[in-house]
C-alpha positions as CSV (number, residue, x, y, z in Angstrom):
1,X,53.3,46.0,-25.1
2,X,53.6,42.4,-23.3
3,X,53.6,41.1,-20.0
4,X,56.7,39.1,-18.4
5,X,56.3,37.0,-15.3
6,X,59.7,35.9,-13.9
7,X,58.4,32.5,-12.0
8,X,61.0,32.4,-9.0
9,X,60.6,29.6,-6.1
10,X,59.7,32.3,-3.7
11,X,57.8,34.7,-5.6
12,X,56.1,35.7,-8.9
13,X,57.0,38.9,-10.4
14,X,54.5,40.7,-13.3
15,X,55.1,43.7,-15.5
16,X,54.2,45.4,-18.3
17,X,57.0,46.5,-20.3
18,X,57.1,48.4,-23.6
19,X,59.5,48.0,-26.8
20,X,62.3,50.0,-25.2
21,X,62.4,47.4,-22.2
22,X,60.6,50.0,-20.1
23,X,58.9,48.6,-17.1
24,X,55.7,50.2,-17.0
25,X,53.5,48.6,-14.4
26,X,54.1,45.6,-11.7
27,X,52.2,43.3,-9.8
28,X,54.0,40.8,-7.4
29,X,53.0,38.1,-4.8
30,X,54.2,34.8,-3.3
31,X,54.3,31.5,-5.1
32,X,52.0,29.1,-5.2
33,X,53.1,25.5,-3.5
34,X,50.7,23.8,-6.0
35,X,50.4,23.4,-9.9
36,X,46.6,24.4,-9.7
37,X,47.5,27.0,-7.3
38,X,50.4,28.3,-9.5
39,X,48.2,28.8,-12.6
40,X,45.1,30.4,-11.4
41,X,47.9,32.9,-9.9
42,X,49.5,33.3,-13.1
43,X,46.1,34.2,-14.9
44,X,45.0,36.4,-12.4
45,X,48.4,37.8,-12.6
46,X,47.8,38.6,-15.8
47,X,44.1,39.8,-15.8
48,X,45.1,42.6,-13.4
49,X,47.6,44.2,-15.9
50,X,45.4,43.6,-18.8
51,X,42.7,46.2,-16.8
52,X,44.8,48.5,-17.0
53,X,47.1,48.2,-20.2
54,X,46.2,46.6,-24.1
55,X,49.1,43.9,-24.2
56,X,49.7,41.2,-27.0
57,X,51.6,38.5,-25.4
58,X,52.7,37.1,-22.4
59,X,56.2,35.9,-21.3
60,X,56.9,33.2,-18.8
61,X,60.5,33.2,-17.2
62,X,60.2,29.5,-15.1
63,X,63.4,28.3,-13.3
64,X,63.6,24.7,-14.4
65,X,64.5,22.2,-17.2
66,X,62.4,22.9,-20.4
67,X,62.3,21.3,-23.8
68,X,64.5,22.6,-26.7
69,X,61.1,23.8,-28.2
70,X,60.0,25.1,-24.8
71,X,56.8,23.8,-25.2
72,X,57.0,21.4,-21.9
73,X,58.4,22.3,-18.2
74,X,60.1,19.0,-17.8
75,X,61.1,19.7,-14.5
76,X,61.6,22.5,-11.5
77,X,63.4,22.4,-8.9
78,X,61.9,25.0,-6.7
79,X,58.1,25.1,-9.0
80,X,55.3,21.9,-8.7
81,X,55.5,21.5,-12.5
82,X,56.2,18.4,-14.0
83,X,56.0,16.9,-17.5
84,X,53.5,20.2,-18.3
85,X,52.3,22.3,-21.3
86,X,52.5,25.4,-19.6
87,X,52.3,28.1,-21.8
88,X,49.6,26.2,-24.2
89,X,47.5,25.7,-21.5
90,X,47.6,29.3,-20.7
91,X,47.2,30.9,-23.6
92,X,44.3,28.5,-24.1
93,X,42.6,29.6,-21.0
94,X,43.3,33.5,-20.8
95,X,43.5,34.2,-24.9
96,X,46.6,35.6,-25.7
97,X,50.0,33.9,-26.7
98,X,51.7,32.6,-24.1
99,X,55.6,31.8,-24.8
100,X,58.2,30.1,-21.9
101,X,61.9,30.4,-21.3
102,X,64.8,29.4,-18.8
103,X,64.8,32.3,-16.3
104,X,68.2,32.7,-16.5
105,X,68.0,32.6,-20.6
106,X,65.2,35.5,-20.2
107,X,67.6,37.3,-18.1
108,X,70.2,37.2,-20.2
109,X,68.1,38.3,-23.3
110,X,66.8,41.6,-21.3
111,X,70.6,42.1,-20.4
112,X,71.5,41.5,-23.9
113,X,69.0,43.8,-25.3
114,X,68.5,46.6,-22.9
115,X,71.9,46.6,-20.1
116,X,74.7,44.6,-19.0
117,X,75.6,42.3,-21.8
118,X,75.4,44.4,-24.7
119,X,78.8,43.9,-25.3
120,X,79.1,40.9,-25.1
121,X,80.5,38.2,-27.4
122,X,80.3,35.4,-25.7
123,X,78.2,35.7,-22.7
124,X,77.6,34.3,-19.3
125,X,74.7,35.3,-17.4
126,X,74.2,34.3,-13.7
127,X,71.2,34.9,-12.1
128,X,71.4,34.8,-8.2
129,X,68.5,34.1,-6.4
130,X,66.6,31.4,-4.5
131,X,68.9,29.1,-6.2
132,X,71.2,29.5,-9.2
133,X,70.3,30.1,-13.5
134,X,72.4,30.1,-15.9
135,X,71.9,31.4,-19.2
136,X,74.8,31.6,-22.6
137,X,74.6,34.2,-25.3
138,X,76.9,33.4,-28.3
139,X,77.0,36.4,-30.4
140,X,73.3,37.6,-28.7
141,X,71.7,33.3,-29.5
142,X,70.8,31.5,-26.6
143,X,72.9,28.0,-26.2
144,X,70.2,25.3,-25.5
145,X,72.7,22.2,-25.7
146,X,71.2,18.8,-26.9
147,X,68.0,18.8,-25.0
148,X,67.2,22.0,-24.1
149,X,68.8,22.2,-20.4
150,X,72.4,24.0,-20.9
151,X,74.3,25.5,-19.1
152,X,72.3,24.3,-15.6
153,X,75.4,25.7,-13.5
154,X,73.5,25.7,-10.1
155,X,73.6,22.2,-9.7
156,X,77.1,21.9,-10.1
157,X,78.9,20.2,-7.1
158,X,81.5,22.9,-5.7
159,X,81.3,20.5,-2.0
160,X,81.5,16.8,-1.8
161,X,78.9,15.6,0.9
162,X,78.2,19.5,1.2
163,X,74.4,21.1,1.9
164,X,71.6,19.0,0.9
165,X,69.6,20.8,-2.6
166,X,65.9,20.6,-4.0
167,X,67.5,18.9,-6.7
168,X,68.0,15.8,-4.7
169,X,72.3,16.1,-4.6
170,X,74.5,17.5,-1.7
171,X,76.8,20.4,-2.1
172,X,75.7,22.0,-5.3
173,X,76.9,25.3,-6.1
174,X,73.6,27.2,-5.5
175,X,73.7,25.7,-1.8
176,X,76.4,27.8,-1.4
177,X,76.0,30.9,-3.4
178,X,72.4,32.1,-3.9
179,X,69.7,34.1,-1.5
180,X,68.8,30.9,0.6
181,X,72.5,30.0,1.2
182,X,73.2,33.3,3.0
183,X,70.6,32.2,5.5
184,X,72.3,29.1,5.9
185,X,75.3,30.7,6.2
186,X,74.4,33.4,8.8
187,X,73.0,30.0,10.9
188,X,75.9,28.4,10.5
189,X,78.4,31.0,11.7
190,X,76.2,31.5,14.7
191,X,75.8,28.1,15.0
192,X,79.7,27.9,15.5
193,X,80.1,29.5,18.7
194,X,81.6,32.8,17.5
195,X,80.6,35.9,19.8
196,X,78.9,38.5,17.2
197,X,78.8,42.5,17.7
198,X,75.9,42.5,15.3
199,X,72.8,43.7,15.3
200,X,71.1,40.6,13.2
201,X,72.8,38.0,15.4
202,X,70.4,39.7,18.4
203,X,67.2,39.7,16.3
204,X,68.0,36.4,15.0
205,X,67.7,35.4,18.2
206,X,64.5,37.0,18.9
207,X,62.9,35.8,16.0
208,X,64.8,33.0,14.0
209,X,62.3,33.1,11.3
210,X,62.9,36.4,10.1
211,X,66.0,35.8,8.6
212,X,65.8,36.0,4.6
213,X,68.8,36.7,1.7
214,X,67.2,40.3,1.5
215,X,67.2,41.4,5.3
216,X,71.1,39.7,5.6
217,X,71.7,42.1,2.2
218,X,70.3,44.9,4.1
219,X,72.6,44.5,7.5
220,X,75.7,44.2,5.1
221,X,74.5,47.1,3.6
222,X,74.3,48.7,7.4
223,X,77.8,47.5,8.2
224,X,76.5,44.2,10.7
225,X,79.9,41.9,10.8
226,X,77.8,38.9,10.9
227,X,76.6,40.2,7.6
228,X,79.5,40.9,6.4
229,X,81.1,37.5,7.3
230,X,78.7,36.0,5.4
231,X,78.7,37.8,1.9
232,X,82.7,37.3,2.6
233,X,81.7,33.5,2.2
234,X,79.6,34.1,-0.3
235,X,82.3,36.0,-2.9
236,X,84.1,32.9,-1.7
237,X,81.9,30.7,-2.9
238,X,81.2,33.1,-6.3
239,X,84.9,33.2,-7.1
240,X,84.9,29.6,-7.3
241,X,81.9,28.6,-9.4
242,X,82.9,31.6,-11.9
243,X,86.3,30.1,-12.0
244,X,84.8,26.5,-13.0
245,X,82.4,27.7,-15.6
246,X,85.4,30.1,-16.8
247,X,87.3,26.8,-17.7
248,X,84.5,25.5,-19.3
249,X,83.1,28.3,-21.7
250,X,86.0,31.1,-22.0
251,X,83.4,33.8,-21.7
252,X,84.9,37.6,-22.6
253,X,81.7,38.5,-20.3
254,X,79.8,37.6,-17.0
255,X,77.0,39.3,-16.0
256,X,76.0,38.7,-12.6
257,X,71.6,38.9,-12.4
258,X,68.9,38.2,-10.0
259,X,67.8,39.2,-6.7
260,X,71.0,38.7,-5.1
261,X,72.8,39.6,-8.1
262,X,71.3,43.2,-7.7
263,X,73.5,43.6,-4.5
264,X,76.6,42.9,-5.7
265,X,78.4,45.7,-5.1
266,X,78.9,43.6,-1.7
267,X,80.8,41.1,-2.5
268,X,81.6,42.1,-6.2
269,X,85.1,42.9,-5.9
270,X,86.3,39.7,-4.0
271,X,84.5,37.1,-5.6
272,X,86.5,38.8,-8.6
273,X,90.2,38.4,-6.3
274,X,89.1,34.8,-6.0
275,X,88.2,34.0,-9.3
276,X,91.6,35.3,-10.6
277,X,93.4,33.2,-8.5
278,X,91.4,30.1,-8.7
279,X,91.0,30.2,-12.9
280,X,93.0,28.2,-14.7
281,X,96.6,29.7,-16.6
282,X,95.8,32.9,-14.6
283,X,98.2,35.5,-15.8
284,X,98.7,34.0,-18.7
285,X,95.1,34.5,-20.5
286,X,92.4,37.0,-21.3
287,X,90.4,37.1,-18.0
288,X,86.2,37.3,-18.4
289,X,84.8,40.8,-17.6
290,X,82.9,40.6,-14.5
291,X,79.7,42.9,-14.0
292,X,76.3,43.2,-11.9
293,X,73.1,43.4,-13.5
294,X,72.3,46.7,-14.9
295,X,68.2,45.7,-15.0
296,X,68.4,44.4,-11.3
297,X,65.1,41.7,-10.4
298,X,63.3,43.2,-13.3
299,X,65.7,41.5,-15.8
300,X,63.5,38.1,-15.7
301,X,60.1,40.1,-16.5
302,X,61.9,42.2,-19.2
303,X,63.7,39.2,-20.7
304,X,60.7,37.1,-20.7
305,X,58.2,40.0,-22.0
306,X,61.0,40.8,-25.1
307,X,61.0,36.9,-25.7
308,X,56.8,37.0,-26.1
309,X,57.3,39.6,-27.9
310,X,59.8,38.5,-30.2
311,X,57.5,35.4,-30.5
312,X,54.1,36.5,-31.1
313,X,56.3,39.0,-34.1
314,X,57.2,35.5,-35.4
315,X,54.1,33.9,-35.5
316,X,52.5,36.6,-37.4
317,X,55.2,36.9,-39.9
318,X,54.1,33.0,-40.7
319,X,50.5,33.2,-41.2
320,X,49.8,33.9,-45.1
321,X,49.3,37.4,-45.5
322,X,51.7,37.9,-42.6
């Protein structure tokens, strides 16, 4: 058994999960805003399912830009890691094999693997979240591109001048399409003087600082129109990017992952109306299947535990004798 930790900007997710991609046991809690901080979580993280289970190897699914050898967290948009040896420092300090990947790639390995995309030729998994991860399976390999980055779709610019990011531009994609754009979203219609019969508007108003992607998910799912008027933007906003990247990597499959991608049964459907009429030669070409997870928010701890486990397999197979 291994451990995957899917490292989001808002919280850390643990499990234990078996061969069959079986989520045995959890343990969850919020992100550190420090490096230090972030670590000593991490190894405690890990120490806590290691009472209670004999695992070999721990996965690390980080949302950020890592070498091609995923040796070093270059950079993170939403994580205090720079320029750092991660995983070698880890396994260093808590004695067992630590491997990293994209989050998005580890998603699309679980979906690969154990749901979604198993399918799939050539793949396009989308993990919805905090922010936006990308990962591409050709024939069931992860594309890396040059340098170890591709396919960062989140940062794409879908708004000139548009929502300031983390990343430092305005109007990327993930501003408009992701767990924290729905707040901003929900604001924003307020903000524009409509009159709301909804439930959320009111204890908005009571308490602005309640507002997450989750509790706007859960009004939807209740029927609030101030919700719903905001996953409407949202499927918008979907049926656009998927239309872009469509261009760009004629996928036969898109699997939608993540947090938010776990509730897309709400916005589903018309993000799929928009991206039909917004791809390019529509009508006139095979059109990308368009899915939801079938692994939910555990696909990063079971992509990411399969990928340690894959990798301590590997290392052993090298040794003499192996």
């Amino acid at each position: 058994m291994a451990v995957g930790i899917d490292i989001g900007g808002t919280s850390i997710r643990a499990a234990v999960v078996d061969e069959k991609g079986q989520v045995l046991d959890t343990v969850r809690s919020q992100t550190p805003t420090t490096a230090a901080a972030l670590e000593s979580c991490l190894d405690w993280t890990v120490a806590e399912l290691a009472e209670r289970w004999t695992v070999t190897a721990v996965g690390l699914a980080v949302a950020g830009f890592l070498t091609n050898d995923r040796q070093v967290i270059r950079f993170s948009p939403h994580l205090p890691w720079r320029e750092a040896r991660v995983a070698e420092e880890m396994a260093a300090r808590i004695g067992l094999p630590v491997f990293c990947e994209h989050d998005a790639n580890a998603a699309a390995v679980a979906e690969y693997h154990f749901g979604a995309a198993a399918r799939g030729h050539n793949t396009l998994v989308i993990a919805i979240g905090t922010g936006i991860g990308a990962g591409l399976l050709l024939d069931g390999e992860i594309y890396r591109g040059s340098f170890g980055v591709a396919p960062e779709l989140g940062h794409l610019r879908v708004m000139p001048d548009g929502r300031p990011c983390s990343c430092g531009k305005f109007g990327c994609w993930e501003r408009y399409c992701s767990g924290t754009a729905l707040v901003d979203t929900v604001v924003e219609l307020i903000a524009d003087g409509g009159i709301w019969n909804s439930q959320l508007a009111r204890e908005i108003t009571d308490d602005p600082g309640s507002l997450t992607g989750r509790r706007i998910a859960a009004a939807a799912h209740d029927g609030d129109a101030l919700a719903l008027a905001a996953f409407a933007e949202f499927a918008r906003w979907l049926g656009l990017g998927l239309a872009m990247v469509c261009d760009v990597f004629d996928p036969d499959l898109v699997v939608l992952a993540g947090g938010v991608g776990s509730s897309s049964g709400l916005y589903l459907d018309e993000a799929r109306e928009h991206y039909s009429a917004l791809l390019t030669g529509a009508g006139h070409r095979r059109m990308a299947r368009i899915r939801g997870t079938q692994l939910g928010e555990a696909a990063g701890m079971i992509g990411a535990a399969q990928i340690a486990r894959m990798g301590a397999r590997a290392a052993t197979d090298q040794r003499p004798g192996g």
